[in-house]
C-alpha atoms as an extended CHARMM CRD file, in Angstrom:
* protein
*
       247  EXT
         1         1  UNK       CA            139.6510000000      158.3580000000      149.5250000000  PROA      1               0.0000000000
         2         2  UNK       CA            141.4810000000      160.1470000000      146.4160000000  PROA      2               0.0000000000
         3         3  UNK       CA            141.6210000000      156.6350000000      144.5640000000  PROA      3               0.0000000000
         4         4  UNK       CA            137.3090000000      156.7000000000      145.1460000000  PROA      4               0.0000000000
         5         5  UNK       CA            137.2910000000      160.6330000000      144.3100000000  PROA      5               0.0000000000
         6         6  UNK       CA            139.2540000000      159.8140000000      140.8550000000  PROA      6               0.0000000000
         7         7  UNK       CA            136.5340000000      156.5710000000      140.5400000000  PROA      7               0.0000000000
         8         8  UNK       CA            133.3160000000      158.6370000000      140.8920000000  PROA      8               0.0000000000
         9         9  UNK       CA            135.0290000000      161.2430000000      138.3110000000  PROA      9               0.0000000000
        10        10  UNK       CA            135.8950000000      159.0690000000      135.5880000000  PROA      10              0.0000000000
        11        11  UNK       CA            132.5800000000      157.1180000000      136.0050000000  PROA      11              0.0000000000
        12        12  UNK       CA            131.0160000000      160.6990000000      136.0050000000  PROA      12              0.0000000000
        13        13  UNK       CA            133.2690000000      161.7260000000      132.3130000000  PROA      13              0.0000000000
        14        14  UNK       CA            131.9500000000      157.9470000000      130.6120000000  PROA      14              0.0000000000
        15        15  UNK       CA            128.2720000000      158.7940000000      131.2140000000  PROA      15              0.0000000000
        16        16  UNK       CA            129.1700000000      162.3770000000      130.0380000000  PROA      16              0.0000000000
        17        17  UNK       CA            130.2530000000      161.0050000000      127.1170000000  PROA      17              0.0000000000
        18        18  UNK       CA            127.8290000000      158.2910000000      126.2430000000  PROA      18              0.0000000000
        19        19  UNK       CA            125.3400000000      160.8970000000      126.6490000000  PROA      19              0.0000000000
        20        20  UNK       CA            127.0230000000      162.9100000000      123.5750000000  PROA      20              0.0000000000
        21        21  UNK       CA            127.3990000000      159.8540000000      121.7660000000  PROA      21              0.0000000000
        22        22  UNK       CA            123.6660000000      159.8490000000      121.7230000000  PROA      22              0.0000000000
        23        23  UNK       CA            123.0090000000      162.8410000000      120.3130000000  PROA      23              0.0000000000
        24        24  UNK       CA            125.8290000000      163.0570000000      117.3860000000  PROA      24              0.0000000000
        25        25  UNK       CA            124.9960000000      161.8790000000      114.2630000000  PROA      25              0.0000000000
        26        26  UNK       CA            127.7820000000      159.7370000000      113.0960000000  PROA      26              0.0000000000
        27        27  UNK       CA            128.4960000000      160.1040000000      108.9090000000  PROA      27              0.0000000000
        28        28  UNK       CA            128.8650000000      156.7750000000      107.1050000000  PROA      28              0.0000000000
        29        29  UNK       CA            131.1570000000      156.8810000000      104.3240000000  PROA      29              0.0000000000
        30        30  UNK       CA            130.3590000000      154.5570000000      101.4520000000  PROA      30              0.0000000000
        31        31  UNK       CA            131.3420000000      154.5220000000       97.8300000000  PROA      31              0.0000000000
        32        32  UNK       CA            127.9850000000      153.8800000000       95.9510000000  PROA      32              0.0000000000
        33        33  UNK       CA            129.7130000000      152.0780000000       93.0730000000  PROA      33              0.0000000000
        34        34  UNK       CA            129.5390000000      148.3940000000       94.0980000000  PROA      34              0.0000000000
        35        35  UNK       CA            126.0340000000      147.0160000000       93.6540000000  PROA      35              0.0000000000
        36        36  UNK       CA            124.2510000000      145.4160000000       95.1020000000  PROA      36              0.0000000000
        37        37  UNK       CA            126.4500000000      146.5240000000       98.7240000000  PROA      37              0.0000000000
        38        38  UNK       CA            125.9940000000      150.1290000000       97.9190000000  PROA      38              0.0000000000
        39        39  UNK       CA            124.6630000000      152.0000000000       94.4910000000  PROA      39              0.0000000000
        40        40  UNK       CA            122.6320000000      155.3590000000       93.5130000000  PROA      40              0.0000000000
        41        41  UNK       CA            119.1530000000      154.6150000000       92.6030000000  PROA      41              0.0000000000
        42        42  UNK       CA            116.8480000000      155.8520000000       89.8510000000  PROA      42              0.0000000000
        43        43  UNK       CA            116.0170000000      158.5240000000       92.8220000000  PROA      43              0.0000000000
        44        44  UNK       CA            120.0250000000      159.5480000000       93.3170000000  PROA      44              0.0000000000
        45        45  UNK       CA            118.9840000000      157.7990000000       96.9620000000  PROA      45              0.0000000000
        46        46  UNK       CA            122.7810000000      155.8590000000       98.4470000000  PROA      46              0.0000000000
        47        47  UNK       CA            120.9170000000      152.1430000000       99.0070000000  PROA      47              0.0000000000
        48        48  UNK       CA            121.8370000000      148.7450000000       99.2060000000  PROA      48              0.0000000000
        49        49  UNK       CA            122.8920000000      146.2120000000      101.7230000000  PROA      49              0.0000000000
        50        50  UNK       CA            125.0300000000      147.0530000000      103.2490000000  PROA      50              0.0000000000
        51        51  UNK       CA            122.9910000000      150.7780000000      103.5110000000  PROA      51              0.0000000000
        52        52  UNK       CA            120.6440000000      148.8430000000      104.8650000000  PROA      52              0.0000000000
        53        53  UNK       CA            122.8910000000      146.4530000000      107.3350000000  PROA      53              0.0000000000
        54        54  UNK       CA            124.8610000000      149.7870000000      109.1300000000  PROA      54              0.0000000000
        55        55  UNK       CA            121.7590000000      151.6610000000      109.7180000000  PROA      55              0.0000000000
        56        56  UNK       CA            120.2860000000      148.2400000000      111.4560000000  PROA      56              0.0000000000
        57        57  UNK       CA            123.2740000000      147.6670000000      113.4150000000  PROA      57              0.0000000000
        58        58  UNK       CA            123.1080000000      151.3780000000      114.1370000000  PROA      58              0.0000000000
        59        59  UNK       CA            119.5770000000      151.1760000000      115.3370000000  PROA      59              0.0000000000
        60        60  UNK       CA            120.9720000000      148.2280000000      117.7410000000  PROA      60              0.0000000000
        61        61  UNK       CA            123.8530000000      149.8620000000      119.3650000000  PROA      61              0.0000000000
        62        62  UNK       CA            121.3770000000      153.5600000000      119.5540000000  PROA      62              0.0000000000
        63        63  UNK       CA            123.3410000000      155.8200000000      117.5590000000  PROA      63              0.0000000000
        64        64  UNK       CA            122.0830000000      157.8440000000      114.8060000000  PROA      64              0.0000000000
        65        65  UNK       CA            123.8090000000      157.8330000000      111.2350000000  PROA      65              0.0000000000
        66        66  UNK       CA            124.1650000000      159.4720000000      108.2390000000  PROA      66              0.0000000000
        67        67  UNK       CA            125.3120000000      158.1640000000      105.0580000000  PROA      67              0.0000000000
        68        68  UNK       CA            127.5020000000      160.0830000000      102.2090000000  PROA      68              0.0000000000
        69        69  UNK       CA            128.6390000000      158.7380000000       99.1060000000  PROA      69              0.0000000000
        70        70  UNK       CA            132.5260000000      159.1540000000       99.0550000000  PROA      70              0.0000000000
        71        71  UNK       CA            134.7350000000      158.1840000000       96.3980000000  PROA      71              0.0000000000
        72        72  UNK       CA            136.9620000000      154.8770000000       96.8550000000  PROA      72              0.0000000000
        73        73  UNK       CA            140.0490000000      156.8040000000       96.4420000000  PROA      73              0.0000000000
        74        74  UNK       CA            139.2510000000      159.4700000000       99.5080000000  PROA      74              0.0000000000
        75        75  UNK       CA            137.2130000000      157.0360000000      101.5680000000  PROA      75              0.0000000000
        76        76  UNK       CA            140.1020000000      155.9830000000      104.1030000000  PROA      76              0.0000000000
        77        77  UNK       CA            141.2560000000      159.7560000000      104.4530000000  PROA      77              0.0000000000
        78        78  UNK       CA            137.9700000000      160.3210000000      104.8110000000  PROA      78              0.0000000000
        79        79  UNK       CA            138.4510000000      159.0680000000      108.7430000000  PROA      79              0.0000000000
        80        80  UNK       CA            141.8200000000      161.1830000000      109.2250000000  PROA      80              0.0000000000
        81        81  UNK       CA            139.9300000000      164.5350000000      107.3830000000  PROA      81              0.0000000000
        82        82  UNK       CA            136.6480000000      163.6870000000      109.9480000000  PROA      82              0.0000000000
        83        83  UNK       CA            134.7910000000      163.9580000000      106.7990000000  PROA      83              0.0000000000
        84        84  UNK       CA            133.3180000000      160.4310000000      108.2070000000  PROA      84              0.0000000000
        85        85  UNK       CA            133.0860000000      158.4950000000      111.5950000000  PROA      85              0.0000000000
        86        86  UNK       CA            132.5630000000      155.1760000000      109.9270000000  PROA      86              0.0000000000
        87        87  UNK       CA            133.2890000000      153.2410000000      106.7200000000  PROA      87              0.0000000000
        88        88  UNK       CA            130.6880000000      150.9050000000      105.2810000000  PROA      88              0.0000000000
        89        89  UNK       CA            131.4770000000      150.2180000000      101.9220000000  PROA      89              0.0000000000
        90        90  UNK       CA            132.6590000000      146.5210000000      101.5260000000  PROA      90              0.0000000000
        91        91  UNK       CA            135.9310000000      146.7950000000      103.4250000000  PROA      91              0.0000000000
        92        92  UNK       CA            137.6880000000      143.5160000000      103.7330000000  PROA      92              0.0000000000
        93        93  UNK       CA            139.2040000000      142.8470000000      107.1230000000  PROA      93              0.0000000000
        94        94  UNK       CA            142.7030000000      142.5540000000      106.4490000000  PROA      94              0.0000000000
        95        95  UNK       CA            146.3250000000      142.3040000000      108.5520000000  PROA      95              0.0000000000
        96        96  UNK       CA            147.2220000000      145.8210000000      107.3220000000  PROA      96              0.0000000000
        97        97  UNK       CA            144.2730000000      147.1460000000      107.6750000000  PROA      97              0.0000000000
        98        98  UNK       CA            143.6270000000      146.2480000000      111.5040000000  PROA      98              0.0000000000
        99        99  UNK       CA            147.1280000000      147.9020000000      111.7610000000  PROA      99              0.0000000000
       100       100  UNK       CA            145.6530000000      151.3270000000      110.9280000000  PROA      100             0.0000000000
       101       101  UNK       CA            142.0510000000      150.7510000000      112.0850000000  PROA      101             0.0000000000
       102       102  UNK       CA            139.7760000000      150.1980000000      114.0510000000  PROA      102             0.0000000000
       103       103  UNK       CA            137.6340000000      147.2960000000      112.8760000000  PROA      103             0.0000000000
       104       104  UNK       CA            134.5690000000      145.6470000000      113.6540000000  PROA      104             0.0000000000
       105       105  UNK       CA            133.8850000000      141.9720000000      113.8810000000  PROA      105             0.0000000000
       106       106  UNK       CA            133.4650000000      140.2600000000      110.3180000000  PROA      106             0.0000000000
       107       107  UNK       CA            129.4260000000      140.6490000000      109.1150000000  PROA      107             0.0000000000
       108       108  UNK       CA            129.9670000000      138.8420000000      105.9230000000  PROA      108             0.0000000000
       109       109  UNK       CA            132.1930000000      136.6900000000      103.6510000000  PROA      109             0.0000000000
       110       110  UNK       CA            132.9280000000      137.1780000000      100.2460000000  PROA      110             0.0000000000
       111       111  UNK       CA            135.4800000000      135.3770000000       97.9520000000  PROA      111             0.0000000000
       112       112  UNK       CA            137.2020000000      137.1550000000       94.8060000000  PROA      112             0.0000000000
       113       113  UNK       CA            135.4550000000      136.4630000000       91.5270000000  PROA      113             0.0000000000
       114       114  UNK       CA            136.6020000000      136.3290000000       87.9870000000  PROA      114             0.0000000000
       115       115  UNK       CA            134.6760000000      137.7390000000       85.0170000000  PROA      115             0.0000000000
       116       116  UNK       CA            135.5620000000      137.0370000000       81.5330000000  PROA      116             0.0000000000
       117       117  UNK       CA            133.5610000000      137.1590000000       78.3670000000  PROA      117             0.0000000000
       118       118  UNK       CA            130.6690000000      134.6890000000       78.1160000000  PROA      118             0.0000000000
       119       119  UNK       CA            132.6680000000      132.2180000000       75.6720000000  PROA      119             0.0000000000
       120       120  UNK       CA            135.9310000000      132.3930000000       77.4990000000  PROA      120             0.0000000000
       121       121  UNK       CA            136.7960000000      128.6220000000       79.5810000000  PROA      121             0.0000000000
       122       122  UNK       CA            139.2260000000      129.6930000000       82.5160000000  PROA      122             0.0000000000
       123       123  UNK       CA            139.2010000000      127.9430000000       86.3220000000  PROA      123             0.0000000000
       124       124  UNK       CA            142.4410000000      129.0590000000       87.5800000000  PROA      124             0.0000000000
       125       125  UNK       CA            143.6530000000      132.7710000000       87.8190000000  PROA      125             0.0000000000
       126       126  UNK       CA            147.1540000000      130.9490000000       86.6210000000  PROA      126             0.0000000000
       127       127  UNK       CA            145.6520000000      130.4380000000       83.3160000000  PROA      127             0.0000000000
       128       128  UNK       CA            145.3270000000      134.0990000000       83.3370000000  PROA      128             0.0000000000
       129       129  UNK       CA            149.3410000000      134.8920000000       83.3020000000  PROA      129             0.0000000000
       130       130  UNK       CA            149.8000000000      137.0830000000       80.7110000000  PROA      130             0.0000000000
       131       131  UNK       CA            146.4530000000      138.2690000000       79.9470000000  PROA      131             0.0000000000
       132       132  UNK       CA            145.1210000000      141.5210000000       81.0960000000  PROA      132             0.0000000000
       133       133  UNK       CA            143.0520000000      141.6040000000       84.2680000000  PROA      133             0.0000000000
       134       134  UNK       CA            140.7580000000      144.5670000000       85.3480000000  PROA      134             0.0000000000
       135       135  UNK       CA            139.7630000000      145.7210000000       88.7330000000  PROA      135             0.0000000000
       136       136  UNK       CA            138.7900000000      148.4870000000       90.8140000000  PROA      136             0.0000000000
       137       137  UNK       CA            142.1330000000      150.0240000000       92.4630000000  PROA      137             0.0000000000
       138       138  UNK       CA            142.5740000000      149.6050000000       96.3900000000  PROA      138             0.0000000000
       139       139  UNK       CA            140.5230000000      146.5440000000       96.1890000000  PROA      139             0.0000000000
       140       140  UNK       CA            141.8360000000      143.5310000000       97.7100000000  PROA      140             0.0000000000
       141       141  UNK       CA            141.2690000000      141.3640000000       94.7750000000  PROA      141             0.0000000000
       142       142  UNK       CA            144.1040000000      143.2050000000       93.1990000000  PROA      142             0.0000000000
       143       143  UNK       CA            146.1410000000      143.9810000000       95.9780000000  PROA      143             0.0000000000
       144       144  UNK       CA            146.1720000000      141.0710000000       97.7480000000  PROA      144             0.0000000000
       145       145  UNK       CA            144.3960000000      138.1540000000       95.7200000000  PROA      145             0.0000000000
       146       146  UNK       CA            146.4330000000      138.2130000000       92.6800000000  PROA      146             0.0000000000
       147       147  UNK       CA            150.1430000000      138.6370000000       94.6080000000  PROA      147             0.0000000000
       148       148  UNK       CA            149.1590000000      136.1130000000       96.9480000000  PROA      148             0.0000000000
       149       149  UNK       CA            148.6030000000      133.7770000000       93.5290000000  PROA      149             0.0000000000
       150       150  UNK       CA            151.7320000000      134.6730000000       91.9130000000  PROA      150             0.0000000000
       151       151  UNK       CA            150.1730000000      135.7570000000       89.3290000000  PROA      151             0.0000000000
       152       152  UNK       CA            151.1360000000      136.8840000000       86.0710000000  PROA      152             0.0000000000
       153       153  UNK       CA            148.6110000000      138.6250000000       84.6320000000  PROA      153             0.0000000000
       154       154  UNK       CA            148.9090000000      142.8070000000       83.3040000000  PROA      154             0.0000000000
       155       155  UNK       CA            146.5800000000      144.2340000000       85.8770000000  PROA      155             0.0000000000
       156       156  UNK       CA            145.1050000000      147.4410000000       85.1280000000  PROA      156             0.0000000000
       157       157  UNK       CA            143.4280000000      149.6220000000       87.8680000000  PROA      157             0.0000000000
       158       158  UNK       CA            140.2780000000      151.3380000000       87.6380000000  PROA      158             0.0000000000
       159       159  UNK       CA            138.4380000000      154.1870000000       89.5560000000  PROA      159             0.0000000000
       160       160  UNK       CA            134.9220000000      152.4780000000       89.6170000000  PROA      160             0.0000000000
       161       161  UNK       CA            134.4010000000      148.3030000000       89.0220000000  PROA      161             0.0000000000
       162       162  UNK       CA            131.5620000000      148.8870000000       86.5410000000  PROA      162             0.0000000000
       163       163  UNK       CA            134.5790000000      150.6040000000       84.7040000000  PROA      163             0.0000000000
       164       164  UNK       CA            136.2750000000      147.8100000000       84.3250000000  PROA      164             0.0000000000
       165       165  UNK       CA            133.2380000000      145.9340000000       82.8630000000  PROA      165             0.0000000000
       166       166  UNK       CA            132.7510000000      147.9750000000       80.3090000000  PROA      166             0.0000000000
       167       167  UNK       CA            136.6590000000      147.5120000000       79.1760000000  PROA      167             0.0000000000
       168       168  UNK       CA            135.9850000000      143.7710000000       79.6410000000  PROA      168             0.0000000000
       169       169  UNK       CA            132.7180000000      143.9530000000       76.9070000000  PROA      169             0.0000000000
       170       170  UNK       CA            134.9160000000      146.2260000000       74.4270000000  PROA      170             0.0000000000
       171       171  UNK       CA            137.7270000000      143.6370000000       74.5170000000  PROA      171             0.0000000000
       172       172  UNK       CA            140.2400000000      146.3780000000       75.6590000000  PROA      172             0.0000000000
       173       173  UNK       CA            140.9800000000      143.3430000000       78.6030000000  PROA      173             0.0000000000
       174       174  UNK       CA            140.5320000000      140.2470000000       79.3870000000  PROA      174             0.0000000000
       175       175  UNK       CA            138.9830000000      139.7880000000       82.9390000000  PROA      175             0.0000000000
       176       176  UNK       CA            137.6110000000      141.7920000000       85.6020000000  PROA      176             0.0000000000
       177       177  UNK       CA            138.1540000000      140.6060000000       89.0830000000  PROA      177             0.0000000000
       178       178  UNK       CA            136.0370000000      141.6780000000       91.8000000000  PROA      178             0.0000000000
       179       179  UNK       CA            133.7830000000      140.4500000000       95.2850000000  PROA      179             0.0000000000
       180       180  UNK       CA            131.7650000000      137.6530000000       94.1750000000  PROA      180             0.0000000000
       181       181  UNK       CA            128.0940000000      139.7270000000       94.7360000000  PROA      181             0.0000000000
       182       182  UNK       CA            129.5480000000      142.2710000000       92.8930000000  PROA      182             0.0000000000
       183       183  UNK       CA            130.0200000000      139.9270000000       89.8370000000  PROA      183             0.0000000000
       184       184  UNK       CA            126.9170000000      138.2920000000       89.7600000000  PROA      184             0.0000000000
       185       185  UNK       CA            125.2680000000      141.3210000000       90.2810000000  PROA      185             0.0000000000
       186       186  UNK       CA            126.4780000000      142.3570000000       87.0000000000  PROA      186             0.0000000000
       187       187  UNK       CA            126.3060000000      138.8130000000       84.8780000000  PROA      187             0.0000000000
       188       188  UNK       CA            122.8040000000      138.1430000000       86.1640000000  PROA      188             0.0000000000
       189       189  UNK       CA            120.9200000000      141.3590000000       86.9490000000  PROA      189             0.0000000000
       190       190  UNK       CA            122.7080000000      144.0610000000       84.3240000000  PROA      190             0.0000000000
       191       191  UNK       CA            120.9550000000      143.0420000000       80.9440000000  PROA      191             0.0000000000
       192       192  UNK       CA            122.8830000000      144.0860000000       78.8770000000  PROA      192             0.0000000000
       193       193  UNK       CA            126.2590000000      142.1820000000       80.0930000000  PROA      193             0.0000000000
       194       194  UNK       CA            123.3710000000      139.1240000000       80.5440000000  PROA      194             0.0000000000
       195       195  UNK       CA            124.4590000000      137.5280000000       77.5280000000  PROA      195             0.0000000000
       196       196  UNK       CA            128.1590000000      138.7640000000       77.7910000000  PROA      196             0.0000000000
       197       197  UNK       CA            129.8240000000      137.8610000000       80.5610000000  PROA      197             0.0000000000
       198       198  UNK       CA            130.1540000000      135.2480000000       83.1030000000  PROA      198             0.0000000000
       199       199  UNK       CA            131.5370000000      134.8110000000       86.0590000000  PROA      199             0.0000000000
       200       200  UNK       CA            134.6870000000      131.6650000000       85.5020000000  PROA      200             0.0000000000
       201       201  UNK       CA            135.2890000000      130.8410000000       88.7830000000  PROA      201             0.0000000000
       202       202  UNK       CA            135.6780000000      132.2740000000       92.3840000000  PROA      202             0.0000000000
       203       203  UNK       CA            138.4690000000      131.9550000000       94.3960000000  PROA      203             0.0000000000
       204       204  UNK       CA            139.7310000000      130.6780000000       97.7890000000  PROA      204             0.0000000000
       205       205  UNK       CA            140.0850000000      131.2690000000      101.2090000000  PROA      205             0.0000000000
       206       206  UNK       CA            137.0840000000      133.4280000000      101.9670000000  PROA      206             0.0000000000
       207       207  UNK       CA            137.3710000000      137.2520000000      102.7660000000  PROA      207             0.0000000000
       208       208  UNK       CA            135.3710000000      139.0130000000      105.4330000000  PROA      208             0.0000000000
       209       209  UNK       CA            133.6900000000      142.2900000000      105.9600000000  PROA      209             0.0000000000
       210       210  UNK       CA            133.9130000000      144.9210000000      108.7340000000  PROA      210             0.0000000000
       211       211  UNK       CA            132.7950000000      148.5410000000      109.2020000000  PROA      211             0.0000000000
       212       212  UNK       CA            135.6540000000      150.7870000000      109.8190000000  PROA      212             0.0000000000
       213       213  UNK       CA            136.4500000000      153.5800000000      112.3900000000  PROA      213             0.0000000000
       214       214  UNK       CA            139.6470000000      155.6880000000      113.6060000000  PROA      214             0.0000000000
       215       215  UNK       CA            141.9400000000      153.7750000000      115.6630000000  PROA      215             0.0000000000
       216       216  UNK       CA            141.1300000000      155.6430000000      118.3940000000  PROA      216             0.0000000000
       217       217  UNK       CA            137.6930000000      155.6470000000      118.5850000000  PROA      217             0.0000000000
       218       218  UNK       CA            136.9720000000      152.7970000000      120.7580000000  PROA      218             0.0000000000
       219       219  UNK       CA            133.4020000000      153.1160000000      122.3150000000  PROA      219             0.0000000000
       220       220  UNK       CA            132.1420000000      154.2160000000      118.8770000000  PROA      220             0.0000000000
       221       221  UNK       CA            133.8690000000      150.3360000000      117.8490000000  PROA      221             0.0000000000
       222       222  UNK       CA            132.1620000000      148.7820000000      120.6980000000  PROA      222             0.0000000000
       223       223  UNK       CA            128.8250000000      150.3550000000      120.5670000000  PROA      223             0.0000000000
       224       224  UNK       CA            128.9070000000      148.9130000000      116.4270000000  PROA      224             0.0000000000
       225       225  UNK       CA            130.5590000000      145.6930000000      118.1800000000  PROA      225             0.0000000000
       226       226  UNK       CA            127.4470000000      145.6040000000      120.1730000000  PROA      226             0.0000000000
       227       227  UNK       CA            124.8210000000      147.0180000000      117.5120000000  PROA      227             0.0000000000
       228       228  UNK       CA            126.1880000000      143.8340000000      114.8900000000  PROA      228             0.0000000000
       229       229  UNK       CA            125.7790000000      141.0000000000      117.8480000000  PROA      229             0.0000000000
       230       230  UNK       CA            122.6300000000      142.4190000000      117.6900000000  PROA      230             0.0000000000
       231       231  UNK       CA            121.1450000000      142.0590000000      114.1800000000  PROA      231             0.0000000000
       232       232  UNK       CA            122.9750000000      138.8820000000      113.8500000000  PROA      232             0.0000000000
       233       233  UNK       CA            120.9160000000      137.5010000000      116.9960000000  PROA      233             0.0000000000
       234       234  UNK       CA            117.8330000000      139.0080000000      115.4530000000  PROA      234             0.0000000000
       235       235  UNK       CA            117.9240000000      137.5580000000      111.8000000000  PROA      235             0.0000000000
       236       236  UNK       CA            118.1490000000      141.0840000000      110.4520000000  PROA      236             0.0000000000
       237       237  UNK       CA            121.3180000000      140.4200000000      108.8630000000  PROA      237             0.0000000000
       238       238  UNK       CA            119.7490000000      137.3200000000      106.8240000000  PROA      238             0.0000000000
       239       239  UNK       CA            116.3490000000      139.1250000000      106.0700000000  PROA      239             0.0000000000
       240       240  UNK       CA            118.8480000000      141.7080000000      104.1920000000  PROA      240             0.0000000000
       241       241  UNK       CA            120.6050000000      139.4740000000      102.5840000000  PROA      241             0.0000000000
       242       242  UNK       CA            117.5190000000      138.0110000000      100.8940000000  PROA      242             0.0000000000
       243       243  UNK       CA            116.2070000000      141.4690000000      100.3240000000  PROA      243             0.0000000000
       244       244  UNK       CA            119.4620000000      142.3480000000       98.7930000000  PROA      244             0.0000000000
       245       245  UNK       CA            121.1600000000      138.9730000000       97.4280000000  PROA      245             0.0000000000
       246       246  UNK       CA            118.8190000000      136.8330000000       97.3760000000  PROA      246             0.0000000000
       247       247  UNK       CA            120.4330000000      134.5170000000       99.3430000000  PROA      247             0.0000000000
């Protein structure tokens, strides 16, 4: 009888709660700085894919979001501070992150790309050794792309990728590395690095995405879990990926 009692009460809490869950608003952290995933528009509107992919998977697991444009640098405290519930801002799925969050399953694959001027011949980030390679910091292409490669190269960090870019065009350095949308984003749809920049080569294995969420929050990982089966099973996910990447 007391194991039923302590049954009926705990089934009694979980409804309780997934009937809060409904009503909260969860906040979607996302650093608008790495078109075309997530970028400001001409209206100072936070859009892009993967905008565009969370509040579909949201829609699918029936939870209502809201998305704020944090900084790269502040976006993981972001979770600890409960300035935000969930990260969607390109977040590669990695060993060390999984240690310190909760992650969803992978929604897309990128690989690292390599930017140098449009006259520069390079296939191999080895053939970089020595030369100066720019990136956004925290981003796995630098933190786990280029010591996994041995590489040799002087990398200097930078608080935004389109940063970088602009060092690349003056010369100040001699690459950018960065998620391969996120490159041809820039080559191909930013005139003015049209005729500047390419992008050399892209590298190997492939990375995935996932949204991020504390460690603890479980149901709130399940319910995007469920919300991501979803759009996948739908198409949504490729109907936004020719929206957003053409692809």
């Amino acid at each position: 009888m007391v194991r039923k009692l302590g049954l009926a009460v705990l089934m009694v809490c979980f409804l309780s709660a997934a009937a809060l869950a409904a009503d909260k608003t969860y906040i979607v952290a996302t650093d608008a700085t790495w078109p075309p995933m997530q970028m400001v528009n001409a209206d100072k509107e936070v859009v892009g894919f993967e905008c565009d992919f969370i509040r579909a998977v949201a829609k699918e697991a029936g939870i209502n979001v809201e998305i704020r444009n944090i900084a790269w640098d502040g976006i993981f405290a972001s979770l600890g501070t409960r300035q935000a519930d969930i990260i969607a801002s390109s977040v590669t799925i990695t060993d060390k992150r999984k240690k310190a969050l909760g992650l969803t399953e992978p929604f897309y694959a990128v690989r690292q790309a390599v930017i140098v001027p449009i006259n520069v011949d390079v296939k191999t980030l080895a053939e970089l050794d020595g030369k100066k390679i720019g990136g956004q910091i925290g981003t796995t292409g630098l933190i786990e792309t280029l010591p996994k490669n041995k590489s040799k190269a002087e990398v200097k960090t930078y608080d935004e990728v389109a940063l970088a870019i602009e060092d690349l065009v003056k010369g100040n350095i001699d690459a950018v590395i960065c998620d391969d949308p996120i490159a041809k984003y820039y080559v191909h749809k930013k005139q003015e690095y049209s005729n500047l920049l390419r992008v050399a080569f892209v590298t190997e294995p492939p990375e995935y995405y996932g949204f991020a969420v504390r460690k603890e929050d479980k149901a709130l990982l399940d319910a995007l879990n469920k919300g991501l089966k979803s759009v996948q099973e739908k198409g949504i996910d490729k109907e936004l990926a020719l929206k957003w990447l053409g692809e």
